[in-house]
C-alpha positions as CSV (number, residue, x, y, z in Angstrom):
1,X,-105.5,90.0,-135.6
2,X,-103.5,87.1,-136.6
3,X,-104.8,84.8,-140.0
4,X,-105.8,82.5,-137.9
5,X,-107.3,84.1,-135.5
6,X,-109.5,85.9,-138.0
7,X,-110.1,82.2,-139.5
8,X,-111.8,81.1,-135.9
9,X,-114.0,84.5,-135.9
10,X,-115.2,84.1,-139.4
11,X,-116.0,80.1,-138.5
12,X,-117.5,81.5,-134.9
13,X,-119.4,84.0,-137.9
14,X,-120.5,81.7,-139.9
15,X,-121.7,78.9,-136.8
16,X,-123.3,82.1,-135.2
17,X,-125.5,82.9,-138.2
18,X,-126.3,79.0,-138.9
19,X,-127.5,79.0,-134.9
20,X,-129.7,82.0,-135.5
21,X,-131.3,80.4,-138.8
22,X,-132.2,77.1,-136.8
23,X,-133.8,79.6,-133.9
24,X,-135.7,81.2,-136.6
25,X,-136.7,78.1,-138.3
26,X,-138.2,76.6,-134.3
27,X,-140.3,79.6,-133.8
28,X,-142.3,79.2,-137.7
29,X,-142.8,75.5,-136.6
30,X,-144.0,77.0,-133.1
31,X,-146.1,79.8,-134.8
32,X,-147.6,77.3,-137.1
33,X,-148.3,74.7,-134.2
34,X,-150.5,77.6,-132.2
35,X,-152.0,78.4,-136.1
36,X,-153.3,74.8,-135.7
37,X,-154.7,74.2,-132.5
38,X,-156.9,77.1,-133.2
39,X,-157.8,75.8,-136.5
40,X,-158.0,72.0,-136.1
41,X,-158.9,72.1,-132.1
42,X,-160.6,75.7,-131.8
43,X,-158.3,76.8,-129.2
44,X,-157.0,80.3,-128.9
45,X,-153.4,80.6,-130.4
46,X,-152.6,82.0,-126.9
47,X,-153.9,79.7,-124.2
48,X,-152.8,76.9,-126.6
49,X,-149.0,78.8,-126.1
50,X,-149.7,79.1,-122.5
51,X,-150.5,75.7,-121.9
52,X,-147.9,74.3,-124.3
53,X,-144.9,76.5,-121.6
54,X,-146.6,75.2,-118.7
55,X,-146.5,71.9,-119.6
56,X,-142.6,71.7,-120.7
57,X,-141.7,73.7,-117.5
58,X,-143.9,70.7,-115.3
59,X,-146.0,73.5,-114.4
60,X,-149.6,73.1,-115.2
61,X,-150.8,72.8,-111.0
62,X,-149.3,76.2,-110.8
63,X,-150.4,77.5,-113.9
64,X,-154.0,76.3,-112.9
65,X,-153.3,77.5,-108.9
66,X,-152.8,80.8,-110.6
67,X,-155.3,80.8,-112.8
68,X,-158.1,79.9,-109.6
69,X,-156.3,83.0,-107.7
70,X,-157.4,85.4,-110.8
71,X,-160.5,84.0,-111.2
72,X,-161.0,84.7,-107.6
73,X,-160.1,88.4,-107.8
74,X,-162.3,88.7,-110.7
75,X,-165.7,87.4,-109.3
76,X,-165.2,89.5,-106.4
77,X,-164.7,92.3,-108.8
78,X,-168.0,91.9,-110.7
């Protein structure tokens, strides 16, 4: 390995580990969102999280359409 080339690695590294600290940083901030809505709104830490991915993916109808089909299943169960 060349000096420079071990100069880009060590920079790829260095950018690597700085990547994985910001990736670390976003899921606290996420964890303490969830923490929140169940303290401050009384919603479950995991429908809030649920919720939360359906709405960024534009995907609350078939979140809900799915939700209606296992509610289905259930009542049929009891």
């Amino acid at each position: 390995m060349t000096p420079e080339t071990k100069k880009t690695l060590l920079a790829l590294v260095s950018e690597y580990g700085d990547s994985l600290n910001r990736v670390a940083a976003e899921k606290d901030l996420m964890k303490v969102m969830a923490q929140r809505a169940n303290i401050e709104c009384a919603v479950p830490e995991a429908a809030f999280k649920r919720v939360a991915l359906a709405y960024w993916k534009d995907a609350a109808q078939q979140e809900c359409e799915a939700l209606s089909e296992l509610l289905a299943v259930f009542e049929s169960v009891k």
